[in-house]
C-alpha positions as CSV (number, residue, x, y, z in Angstrom):
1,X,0.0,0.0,0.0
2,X,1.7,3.2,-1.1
3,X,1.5,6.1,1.7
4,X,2.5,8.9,-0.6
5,X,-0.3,11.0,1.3
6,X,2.7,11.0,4.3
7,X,5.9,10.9,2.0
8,X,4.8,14.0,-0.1
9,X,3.8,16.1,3.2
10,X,6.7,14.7,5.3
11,X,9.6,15.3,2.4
12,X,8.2,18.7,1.2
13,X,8.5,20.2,5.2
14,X,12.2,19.1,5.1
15,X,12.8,20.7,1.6
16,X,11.7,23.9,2.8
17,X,13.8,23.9,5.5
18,X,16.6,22.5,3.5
19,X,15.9,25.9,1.2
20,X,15.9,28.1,4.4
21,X,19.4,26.9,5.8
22,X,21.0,26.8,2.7
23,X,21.3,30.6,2.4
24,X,22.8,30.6,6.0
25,X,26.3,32.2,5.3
26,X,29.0,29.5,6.2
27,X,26.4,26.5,5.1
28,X,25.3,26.3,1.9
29,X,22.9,23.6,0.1
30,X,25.5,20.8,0.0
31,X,26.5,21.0,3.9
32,X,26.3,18.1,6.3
33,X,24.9,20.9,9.3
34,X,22.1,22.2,6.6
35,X,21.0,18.6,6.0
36,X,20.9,17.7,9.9
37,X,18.9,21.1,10.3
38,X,16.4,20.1,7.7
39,X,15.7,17.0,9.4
40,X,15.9,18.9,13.1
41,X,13.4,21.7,12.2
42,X,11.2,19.3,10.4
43,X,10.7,17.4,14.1
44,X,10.3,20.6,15.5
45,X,7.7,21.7,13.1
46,X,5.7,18.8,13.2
47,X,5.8,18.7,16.6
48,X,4.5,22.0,16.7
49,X,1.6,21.0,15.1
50,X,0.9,18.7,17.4
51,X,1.2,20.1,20.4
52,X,-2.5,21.1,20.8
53,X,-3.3,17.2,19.9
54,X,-0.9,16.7,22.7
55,X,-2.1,19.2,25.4
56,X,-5.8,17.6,25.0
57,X,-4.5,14.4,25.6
58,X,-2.6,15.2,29.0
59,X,-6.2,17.1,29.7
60,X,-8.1,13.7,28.5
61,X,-5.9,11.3,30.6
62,X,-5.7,13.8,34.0
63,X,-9.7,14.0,33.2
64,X,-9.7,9.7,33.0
65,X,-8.3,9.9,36.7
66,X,-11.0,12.5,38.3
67,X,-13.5,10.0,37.8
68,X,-11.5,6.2,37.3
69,X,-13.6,5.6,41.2
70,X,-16.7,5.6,39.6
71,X,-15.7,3.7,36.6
72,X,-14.0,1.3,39.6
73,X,-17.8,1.3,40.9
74,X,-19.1,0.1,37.8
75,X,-16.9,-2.5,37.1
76,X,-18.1,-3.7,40.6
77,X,-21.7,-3.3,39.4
78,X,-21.6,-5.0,36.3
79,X,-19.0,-7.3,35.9
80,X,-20.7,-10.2,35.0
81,X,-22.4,-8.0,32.1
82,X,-20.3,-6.2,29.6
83,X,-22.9,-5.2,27.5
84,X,-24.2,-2.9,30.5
85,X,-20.9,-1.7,31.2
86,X,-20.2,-0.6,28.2
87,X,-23.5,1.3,28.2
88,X,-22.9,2.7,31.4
89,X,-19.2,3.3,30.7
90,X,-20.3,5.6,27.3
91,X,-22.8,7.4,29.8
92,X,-19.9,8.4,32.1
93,X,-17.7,9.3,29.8
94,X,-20.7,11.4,28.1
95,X,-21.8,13.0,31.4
96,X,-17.7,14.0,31.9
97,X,-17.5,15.1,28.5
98,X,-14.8,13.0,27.9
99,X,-13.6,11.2,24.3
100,X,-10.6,8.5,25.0
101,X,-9.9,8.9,21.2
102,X,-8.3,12.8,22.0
103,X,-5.8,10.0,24.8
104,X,-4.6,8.2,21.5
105,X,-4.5,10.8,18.4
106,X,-0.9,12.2,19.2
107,X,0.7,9.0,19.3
108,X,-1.6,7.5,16.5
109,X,-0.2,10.5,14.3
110,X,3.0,10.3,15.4
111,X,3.5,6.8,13.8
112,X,2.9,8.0,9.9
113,X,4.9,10.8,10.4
114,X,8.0,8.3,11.5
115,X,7.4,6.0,8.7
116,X,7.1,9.1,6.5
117,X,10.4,10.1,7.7
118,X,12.2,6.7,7.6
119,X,11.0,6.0,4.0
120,X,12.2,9.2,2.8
121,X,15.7,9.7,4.3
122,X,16.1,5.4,3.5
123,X,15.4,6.6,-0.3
124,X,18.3,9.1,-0.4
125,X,20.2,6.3,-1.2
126,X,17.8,3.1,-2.9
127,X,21.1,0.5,-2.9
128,X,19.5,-1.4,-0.3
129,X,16.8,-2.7,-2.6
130,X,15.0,-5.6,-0.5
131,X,15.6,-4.0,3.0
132,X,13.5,-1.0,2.1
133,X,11.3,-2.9,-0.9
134,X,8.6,-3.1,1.7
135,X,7.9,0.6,1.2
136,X,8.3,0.3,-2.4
137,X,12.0,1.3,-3.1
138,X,13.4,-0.3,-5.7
139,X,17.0,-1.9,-5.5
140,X,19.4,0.4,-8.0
141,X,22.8,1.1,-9.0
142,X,24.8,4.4,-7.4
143,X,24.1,5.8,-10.7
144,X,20.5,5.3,-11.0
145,X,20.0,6.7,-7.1
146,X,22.1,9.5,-8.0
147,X,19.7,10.7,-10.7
148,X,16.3,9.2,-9.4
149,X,14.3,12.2,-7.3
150,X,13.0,11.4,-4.1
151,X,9.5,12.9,-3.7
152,X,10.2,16.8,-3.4
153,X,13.9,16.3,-3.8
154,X,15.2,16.4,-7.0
155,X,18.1,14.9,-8.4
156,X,20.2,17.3,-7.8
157,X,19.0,17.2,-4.3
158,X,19.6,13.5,-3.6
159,X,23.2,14.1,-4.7
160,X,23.8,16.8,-2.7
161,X,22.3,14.8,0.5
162,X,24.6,11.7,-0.7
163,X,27.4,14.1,-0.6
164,X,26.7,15.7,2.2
165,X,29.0,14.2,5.6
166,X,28.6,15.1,9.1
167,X,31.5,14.6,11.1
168,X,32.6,13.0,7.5
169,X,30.1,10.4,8.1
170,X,27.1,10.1,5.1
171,X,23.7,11.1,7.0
172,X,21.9,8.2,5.6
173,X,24.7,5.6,6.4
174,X,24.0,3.3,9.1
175,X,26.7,0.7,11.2
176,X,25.2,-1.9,9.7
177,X,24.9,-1.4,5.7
178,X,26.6,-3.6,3.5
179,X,30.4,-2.0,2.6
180,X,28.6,-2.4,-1.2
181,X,26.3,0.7,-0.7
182,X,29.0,2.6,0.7
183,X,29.5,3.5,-3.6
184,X,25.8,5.6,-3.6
185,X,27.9,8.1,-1.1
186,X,30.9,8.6,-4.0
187,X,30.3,10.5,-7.3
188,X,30.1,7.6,-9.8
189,X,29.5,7.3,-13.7
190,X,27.4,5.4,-15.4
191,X,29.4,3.1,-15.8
192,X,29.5,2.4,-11.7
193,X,33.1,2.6,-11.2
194,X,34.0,1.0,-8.4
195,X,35.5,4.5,-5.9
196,X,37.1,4.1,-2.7
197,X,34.8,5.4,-0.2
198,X,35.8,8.2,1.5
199,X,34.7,6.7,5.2
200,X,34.4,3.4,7.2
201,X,32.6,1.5,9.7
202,X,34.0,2.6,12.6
203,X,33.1,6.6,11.6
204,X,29.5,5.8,11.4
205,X,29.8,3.7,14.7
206,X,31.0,7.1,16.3
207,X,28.3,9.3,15.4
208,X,25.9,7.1,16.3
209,X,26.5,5.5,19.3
210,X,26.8,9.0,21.0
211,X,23.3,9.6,19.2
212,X,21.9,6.3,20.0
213,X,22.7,6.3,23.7
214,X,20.9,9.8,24.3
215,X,18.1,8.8,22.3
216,X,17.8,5.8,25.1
217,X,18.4,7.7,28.2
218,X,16.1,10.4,26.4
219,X,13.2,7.5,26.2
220,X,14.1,5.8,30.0
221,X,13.5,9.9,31.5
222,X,10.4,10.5,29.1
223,X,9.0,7.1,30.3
224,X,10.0,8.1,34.0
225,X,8.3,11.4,34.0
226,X,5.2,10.0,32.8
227,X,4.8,7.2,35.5
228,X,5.7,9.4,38.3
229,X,2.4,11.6,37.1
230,X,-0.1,8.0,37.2
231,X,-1.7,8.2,40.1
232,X,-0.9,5.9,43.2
233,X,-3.7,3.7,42.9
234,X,-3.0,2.4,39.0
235,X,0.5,1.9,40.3
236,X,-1.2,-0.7,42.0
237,X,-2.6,-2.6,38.9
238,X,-0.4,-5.6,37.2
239,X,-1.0,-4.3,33.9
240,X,0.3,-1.0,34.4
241,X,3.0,-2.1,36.2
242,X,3.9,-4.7,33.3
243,X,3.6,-1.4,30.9
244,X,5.7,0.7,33.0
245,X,8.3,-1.7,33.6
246,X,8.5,-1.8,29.5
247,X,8.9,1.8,29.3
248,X,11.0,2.1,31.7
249,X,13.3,-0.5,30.1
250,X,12.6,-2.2,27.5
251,X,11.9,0.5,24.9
252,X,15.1,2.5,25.8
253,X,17.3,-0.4,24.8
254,X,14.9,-1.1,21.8
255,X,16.4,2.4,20.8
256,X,19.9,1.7,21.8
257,X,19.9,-1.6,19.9
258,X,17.4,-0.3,16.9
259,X,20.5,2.1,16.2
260,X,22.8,-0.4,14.8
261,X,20.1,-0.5,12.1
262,X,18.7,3.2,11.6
263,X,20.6,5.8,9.4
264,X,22.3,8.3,11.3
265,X,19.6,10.9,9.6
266,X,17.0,8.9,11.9
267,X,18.9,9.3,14.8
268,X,19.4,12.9,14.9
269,X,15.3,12.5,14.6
270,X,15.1,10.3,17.1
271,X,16.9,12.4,19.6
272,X,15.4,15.5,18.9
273,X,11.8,14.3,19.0
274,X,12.8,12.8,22.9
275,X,14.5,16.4,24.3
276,X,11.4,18.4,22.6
277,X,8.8,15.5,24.0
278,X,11.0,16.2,28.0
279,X,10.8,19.9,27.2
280,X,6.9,19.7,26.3
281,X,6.2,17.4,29.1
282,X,7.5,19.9,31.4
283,X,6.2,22.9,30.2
284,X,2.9,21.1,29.6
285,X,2.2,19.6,33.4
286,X,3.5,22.6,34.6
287,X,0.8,24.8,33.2
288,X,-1.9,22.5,34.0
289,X,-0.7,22.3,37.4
290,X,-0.9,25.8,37.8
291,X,-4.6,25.7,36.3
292,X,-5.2,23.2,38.8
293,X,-4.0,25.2,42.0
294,X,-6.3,28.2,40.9
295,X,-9.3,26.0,40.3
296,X,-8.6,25.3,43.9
297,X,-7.8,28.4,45.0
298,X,-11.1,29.9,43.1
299,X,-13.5,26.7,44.8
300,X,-12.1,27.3,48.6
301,X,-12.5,31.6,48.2
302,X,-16.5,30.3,46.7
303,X,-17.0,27.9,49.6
304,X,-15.6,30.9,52.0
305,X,-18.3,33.8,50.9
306,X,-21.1,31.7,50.9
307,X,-19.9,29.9,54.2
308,X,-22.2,32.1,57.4
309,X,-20.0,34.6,58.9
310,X,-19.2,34.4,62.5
311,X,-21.6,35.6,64.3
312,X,-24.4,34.8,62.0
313,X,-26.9,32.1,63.1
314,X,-29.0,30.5,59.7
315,X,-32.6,31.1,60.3
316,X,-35.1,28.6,58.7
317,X,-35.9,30.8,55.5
318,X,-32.6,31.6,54.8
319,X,-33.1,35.0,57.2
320,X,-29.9,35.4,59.4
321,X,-30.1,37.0,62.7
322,X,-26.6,38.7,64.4
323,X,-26.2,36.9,68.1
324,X,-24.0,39.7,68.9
325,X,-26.9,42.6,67.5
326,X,-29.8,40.7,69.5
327,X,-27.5,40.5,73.0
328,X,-27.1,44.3,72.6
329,X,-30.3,45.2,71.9
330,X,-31.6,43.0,75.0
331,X,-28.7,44.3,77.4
332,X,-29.9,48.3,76.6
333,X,-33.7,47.5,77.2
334,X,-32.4,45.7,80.3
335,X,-31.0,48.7,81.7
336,X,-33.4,51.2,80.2
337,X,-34.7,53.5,83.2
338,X,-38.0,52.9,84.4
339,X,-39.7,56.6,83.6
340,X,-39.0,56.1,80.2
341,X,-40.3,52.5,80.2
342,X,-43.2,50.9,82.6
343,X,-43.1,47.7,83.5
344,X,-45.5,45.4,81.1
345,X,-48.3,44.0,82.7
346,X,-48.8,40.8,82.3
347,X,-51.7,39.3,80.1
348,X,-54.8,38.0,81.6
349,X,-53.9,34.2,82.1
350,X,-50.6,34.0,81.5
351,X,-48.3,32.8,83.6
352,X,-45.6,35.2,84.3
353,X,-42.2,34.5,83.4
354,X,-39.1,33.6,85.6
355,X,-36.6,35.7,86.3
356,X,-33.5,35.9,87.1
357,X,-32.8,37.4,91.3
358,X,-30.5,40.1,90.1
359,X,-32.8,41.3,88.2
360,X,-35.9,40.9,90.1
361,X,-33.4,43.1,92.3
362,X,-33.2,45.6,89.7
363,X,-36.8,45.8,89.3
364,X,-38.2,46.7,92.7
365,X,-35.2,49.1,93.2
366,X,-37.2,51.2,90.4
367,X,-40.3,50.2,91.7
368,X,-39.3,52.1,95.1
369,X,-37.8,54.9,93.1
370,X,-41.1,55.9,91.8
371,X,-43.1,55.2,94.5
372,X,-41.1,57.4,96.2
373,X,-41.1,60.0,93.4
374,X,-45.0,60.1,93.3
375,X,-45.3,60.6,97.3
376,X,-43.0,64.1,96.8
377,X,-45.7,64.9,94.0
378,X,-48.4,64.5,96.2
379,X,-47.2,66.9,98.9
């Protein structure tokens, strides 16, 4: 199955960089640095297009954990049927808003793009024939890959990538090529004069094992950031543990051993796709952690204005009455003077109320004061 829809795309961002670099003064078209650059900024910009995909999934997967106690509850529930728990699953996940697709996409889209990538660096120099005819790359002379285009490259292009050395090594040279293919990295004639190549093994093992061991450790800190954001009760799961332990491990020396086998072009992808995916990760989680603490912040200053304020006993209603107003208000009439304020009578039947000696006291004090009072009158 061709994928031309992701070679055409993938090969025409690394042209135009390619372009842009080449007028850099001190580079040129045919220089190993404006070839790495190419396939530097081309990571870069499809990671930039990416990075909203990847900001929804980090939302997606922090939003999976908010509510993984109830899907916990349902699995309880329903067990037994998984036809209602996949119902009831949907309904959460509708009710949350939440789409486990947006968890997948930037990884889903990050696989093309690789194969994009590998196919067309691997067809800068199409003398491996069967190792690469599984993406349709025919096995040629050094001749015929000289002068065969590559997508957006044109001829003249491909030669100037197979002349182009980093380091003096070829950037589509790997450790393990046959010696035989070495001749698509020397200017040849139609004739396909056999010409010393201007390299060996050993430089291409130098470049790349420096490349292939940061592309590992670069994997092993990725991995080790992510798991250290799962929460504590997934750790907890054999699955997850399996996964992480693979992460952890086992892809990192995937990388470090894939190497051996990956043109050095690849590398150079490889490790700048791992520093921006650490640099993203940290910028990322950092932001949402902030957006986290204020959604905190904002819920605790709600909870605190609608909380009563001291002081302030609820009344059925939703009246409030101030305990501190209504023992003020009852200490003044307490002490108001008596002229100003008769004693009430009390009503016909009613039992009069208790109270308190002091102020019984208090109360026949006045009494006697205006008793007194109204006997000075009357003389």
């Amino acid at each position: 199955m061709s994928l031309d829809y992701v070679y055409y795309p993938v090969s025409g961002i690394m042209w135009v960089w390619h372009k842009v670099f080449s007028f850099v003064p001190g580079l040129g078209p045919d220089s190993g640095i404006t070839w790495a650059l190419s396939v530097i900024f081309l990571v870069l910009t499809l990671r930039a297009i990416l990075y909203k995909p990847f900001v929804r999934q980090i939302r997606t997967t922090r939003q999976m954990q908010e509510f993984q106690p109830q899907m916990q509850a349902l699995r309880k529930k329903y067990g037994k049927d998984r036809q209602k728990l996949a119902l009831e699953m949907q309904k959460l996940q509708k009710e949350h808003g939440f789409n486990p697709l947006l968890g997948c996409l930037p990884a889903l889209l990050q696989v093309p793009v690789f194969i994009g990538l590998f196919h067309v660096l691997r067809s800068f120099n199409r003398m491996n024939g069967g190792a690469t005819s599984m993406f349709g790359s025919p096995d040629m002379t050094a001749y015929e890959t000289r002068h065969t285009p590559n997508y957006f490259f044109s001829a003249t292009d491909v030669g100037s990538f197979l002349d182009a050395r980093l380091f003096d090594v070829p950037l589509s040279s790997m450790v393990q090529m046959p010696e035989k293919n070495y001749q698509a990295f020397m200017p040849v004639n139609i004739n396909n004069d056999f010409i010393q190549p201007n390299f060996e093994q050993w430089q291409i093992l130098a470049l790349s094992l420096p490349l292939m061991i940061i592309a590992a450790l670069a994997t092993h800190f990725n991995s080790r950031a992510s798991i250290a954001r799962q929460p504590v009760a997934s750790l907890d799961n054999p699955q997850t543990a399996i996964m992480n332990r693979l992460m952890l491990w086992v892809f990192p020396i995937g990388v470090l051993v894939g190497g051996f086998f990956l043109p050095v072009a690849i590398l150079i992808y490889w490790v700048t796709q791992n520093i921006w995916t650490y640099c993203q990760q940290h910028i990322v989680f950092g932001k949402l952690d902030k957006e986290d603490e204020e959604k905190k912040r904002l819920a605790q200053e709600k909870r605190a204005e609608n909380a009563p304020k001291p002081g302030v006993k609820p009344k059925k209603g939703g009246a409030a009455v101030s305990v501190t107003k209504a023992a003020e208000t009852a200490t003044d009439a307490t002490d108001e003077p008596a002229e100003e304020s008769a004693p009430s009578k009390p009503t016909p039947g009613a039992k009069p109320k208790p109270q308190h000696p002091s102020a019984n006291a208090r109360q026949q004090q006045r009494n006697q004061q205006q008793r007194n009072r109204n006997k000075k009158r009357k003389r």
